[in-house]
C-alpha positions in Angstrom: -39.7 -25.8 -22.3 -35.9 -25.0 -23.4 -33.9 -23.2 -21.2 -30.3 -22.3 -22.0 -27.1 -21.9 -20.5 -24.7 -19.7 -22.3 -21.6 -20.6 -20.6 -17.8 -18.7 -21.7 -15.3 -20.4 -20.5 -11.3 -19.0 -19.5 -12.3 -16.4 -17.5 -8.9 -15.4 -15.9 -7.1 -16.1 -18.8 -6.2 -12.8 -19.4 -7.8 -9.7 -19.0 -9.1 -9.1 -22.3 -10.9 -12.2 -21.8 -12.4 -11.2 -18.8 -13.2 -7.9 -20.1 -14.8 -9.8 -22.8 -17.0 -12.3 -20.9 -18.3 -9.2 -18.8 -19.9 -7.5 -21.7 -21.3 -10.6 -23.0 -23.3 -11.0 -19.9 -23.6 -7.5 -19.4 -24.6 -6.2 -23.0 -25.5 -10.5 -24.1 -26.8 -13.5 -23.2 -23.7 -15.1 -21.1 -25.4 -16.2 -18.3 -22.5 -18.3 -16.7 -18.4 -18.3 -16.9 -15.9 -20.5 -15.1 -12.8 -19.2 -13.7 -9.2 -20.3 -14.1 -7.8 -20.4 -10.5 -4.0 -20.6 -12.2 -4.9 -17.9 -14.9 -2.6 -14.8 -14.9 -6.0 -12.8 -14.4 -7.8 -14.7 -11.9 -7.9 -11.6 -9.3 -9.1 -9.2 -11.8 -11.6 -12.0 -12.4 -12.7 -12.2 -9.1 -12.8 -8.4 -8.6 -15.6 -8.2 -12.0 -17.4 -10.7 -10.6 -17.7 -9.3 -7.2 -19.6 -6.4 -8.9 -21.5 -9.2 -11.4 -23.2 -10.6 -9.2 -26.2 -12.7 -11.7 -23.1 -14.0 -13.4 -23.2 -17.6 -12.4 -19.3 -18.7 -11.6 -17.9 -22.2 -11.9 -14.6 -23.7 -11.6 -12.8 -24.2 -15.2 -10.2 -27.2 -13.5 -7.1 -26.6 -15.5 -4.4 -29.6 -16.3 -3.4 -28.4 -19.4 -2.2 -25.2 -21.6 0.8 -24.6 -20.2 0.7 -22.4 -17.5 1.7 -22.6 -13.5 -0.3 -25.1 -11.2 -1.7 -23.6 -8.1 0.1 -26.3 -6.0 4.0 -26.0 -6.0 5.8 -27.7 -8.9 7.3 -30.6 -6.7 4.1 -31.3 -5.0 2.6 -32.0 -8.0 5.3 -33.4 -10.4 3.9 -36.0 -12.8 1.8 -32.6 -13.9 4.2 -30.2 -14.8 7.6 -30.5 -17.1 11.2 -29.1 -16.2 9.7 -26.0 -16.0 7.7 -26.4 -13.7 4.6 -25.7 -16.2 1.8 -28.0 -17.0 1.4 -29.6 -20.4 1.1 -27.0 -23.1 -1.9 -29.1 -25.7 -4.4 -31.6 -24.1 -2.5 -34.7 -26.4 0.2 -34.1 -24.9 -1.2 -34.5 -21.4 -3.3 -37.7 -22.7 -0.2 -39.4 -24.1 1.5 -39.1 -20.8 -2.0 -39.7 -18.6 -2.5 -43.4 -20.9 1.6 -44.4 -20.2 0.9 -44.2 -17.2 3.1 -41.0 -15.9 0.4 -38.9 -14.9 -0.3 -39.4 -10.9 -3.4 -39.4 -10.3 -3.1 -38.7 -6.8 -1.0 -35.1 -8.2 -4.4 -34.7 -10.0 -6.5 -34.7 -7.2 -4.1 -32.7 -5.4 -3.9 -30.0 -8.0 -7.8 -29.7 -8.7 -8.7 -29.6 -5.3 -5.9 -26.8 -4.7 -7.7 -25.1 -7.6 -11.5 -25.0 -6.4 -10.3 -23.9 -2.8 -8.2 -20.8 -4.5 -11.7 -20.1 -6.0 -13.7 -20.8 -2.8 -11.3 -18.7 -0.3 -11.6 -15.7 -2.9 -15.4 -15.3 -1.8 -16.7 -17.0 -5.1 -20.2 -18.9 -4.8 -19.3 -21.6 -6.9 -22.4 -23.3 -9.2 -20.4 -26.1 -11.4 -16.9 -27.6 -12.3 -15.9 -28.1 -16.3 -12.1 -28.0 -17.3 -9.7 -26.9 -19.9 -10.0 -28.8 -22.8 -12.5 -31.7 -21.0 -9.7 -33.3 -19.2 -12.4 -33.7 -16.1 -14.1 -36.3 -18.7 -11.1 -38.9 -18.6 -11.6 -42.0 -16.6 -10.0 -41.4 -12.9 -10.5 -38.2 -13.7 -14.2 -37.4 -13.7 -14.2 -39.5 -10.2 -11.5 -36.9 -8.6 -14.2 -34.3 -9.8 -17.1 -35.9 -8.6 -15.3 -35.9 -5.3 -14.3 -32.8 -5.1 -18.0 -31.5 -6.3 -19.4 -33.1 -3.1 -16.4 -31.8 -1.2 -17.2 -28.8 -1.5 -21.2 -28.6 -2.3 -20.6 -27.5 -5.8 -24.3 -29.3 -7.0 -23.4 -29.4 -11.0 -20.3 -31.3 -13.6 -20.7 -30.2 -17.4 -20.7 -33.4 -19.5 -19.6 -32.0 -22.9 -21.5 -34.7 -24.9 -22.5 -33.2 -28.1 -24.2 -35.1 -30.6 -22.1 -37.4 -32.6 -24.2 -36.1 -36.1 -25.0 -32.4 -35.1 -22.8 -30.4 -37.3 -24.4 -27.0 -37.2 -23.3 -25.9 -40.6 -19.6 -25.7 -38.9 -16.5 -26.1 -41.0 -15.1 -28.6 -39.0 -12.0 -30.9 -39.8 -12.4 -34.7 -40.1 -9.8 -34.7 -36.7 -11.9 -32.3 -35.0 -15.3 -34.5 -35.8 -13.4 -37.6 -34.8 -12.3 -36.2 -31.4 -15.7 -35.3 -30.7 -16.9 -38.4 -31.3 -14.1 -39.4 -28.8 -15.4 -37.0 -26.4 -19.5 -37.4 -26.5 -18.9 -40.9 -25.7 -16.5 -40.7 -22.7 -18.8 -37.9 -21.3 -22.1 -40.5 -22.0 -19.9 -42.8 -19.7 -19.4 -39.9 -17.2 -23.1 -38.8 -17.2 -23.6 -42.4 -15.4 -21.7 -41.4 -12.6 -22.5 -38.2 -12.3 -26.3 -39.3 -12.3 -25.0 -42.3 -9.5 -24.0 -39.2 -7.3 -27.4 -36.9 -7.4 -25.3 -34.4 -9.3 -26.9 -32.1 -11.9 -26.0 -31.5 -15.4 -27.9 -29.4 -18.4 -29.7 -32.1 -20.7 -27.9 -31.3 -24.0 -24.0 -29.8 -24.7 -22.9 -27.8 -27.7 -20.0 -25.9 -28.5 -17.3 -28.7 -29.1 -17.5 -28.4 -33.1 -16.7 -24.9 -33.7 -15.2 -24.1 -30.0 -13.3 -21.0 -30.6 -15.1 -20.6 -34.0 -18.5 -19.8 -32.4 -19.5 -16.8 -34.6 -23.0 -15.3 -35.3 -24.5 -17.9 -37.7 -23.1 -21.1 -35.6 -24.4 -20.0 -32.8 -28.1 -19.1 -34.8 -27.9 -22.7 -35.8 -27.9 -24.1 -32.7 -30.3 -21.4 -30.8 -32.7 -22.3 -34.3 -31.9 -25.9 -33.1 -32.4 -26.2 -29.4 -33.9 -29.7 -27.6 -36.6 -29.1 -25.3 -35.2 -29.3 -21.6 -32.0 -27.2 -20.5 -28.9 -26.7 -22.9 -25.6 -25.5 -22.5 -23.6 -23.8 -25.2 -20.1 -23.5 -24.7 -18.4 -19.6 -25.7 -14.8 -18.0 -25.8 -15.4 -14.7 -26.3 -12.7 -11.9 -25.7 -11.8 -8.1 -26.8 -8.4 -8.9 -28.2 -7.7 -12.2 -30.7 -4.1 -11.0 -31.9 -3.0 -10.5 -28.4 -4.7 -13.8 -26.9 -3.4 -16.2 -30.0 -0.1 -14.5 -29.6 0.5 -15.3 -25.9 -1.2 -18.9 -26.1 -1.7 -20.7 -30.0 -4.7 -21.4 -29.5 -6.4 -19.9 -32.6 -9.3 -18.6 -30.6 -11.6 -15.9 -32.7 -12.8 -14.5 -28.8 -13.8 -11.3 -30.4 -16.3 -12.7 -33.6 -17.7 -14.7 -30.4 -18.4 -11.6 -28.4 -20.2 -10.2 -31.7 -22.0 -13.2 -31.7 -23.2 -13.4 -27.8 -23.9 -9.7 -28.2 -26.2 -9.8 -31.1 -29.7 -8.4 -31.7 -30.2 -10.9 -34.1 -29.3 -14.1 -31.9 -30.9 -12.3 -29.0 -34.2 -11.9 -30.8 -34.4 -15.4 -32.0 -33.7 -16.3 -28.5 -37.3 -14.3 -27.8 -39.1 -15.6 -30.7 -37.8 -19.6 -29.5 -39.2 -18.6 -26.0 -35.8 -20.0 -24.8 -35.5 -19.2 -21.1 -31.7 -18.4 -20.0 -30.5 -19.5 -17.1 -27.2 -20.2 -15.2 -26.0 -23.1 -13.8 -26.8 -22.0 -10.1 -30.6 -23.0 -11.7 -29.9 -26.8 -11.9 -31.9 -28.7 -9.8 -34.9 -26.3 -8.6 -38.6 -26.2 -10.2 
């Protein structure tokens, strides 16, 4: 059997992103989101979700991309720059987090200040991931473990790709080097998260062309799909100029919208007899 999580992350971003992730579950096949407790649209998140209520919700623990933590600047200091703003790009953050600078105990405080924002706005919450994987990182991916049996959030995402699927993408040699980087730390964390009687889909896609996942990618990989449960990781959105603009991140939110939303992938969804499901699924026959 394949079942399939389509998952878009950011929700709270912004609210063209939110707007966005709505329709593709609405109008798509997003069957699951995770929410940005420190994004400058979590509350009109939380308000479309309210009224979406087969949209599965996680948490989407934020460490990097430069906004505000949830937690006070000075309680959380070896996280955030003069600012007062966390780092703006994930090697950033890992440069500081190898030296040493990064507190772990100002991680722990943070994230856990993140899930209960999320938890005390009414949200039933079915997984953790993070912004740009940093839940993956040794020390890391224990604080999250913790925090997912803190709270009885049953499910981690272990963004472990397969080091030789390429999916037709065209992908830098960087970008295919930090996925390697990243399949194998999250084989690691799979250990542990197995350890702790935590679930996790079978098989992770979306790493490759994140932000780039337009019609034919995301054909390839529904054409493609392992027996047992999948996840495939979106960023789809309503407005690209205005979402690059604010943030750099080169996102093409709207092609992935088109994509989500399509007869086509939708069809060869049918014909594949792949089952969708959301994360709130993991771990029940």
């Amino acid at each position: 059997m394949k079942q399939l999580i389509i998952n878009a992350d950011d929700f709270g971003l912004h609210e063209t992103v939110n707007i966005g992730i709505i329709k593709g579950h609405t109008v798509g096949s997003i069957t699951s989101t995770t929410i940005m407790p420190n994004g400058n649209a979590f509350e009109h998140a939380v308000a479309l979700a309210s009224t979406n209520k087969q949209l599965g919700i996680g948490v989407h623990l934020t460490l990097v991309g430069g906004g505000s933590p949830v937690c006070r600047p000075e309680q959380v200091q070896s996280l955030v720059n003069g600012e007062g703003k966390l780092s703006s790009h994930y090697p950033q953050f890992l440069l500081r987090y190898i030296s040493g600078k990064v507190q772990l105990a100002d991680v722990r405080r943070e994230l856990i200040a993140q899930v209960q924002k999320a938890v005390d706005s009414g949200l039933a919450i079915t997984h953790l991931d993070s912004h740009q994987h940093m839940h993956i990182l040794p020390g890391i991916i224990d604080i999250t473990i913790d925090i997912a049996k803190e709270f009885n959030i049953p499910s981690v995402r272990i963004p472990a790709e397969p080091y030789f699927f390429i999916g037709e993408y065209p992908y830098s040699i960087a970008r295919f080097v930090s996925r390697a980087g990243l399949t194998f730390l999250s084989q690691i964390a799979s250990l542990k998260i197995k350890k702790h009687k935590l679930f996790m889909p079978d098989h992770f896609f979306g790493m490759l062309a994140g932000g780039n996942m337009c019609e034919p990618f995301l054909t390839v990989i529904v054409e493609n799909l392992p027996d047992g449960i999948s996840e495939i990781m979106m960023h789809p959105g309503t407005d690209n100029d205005l979402v690059n603009t604010m943030y750099n991140w080169n996102l093409h939110g709207q092609e992935e919208l088109a994509a989500v939303t399509s007869d086509h992938v939708r069809q060869r969804l049918a014909d594949k007899r792949v089952q969708l499901i959301s994360f709130r699924d993991l771990g029940y026959d």
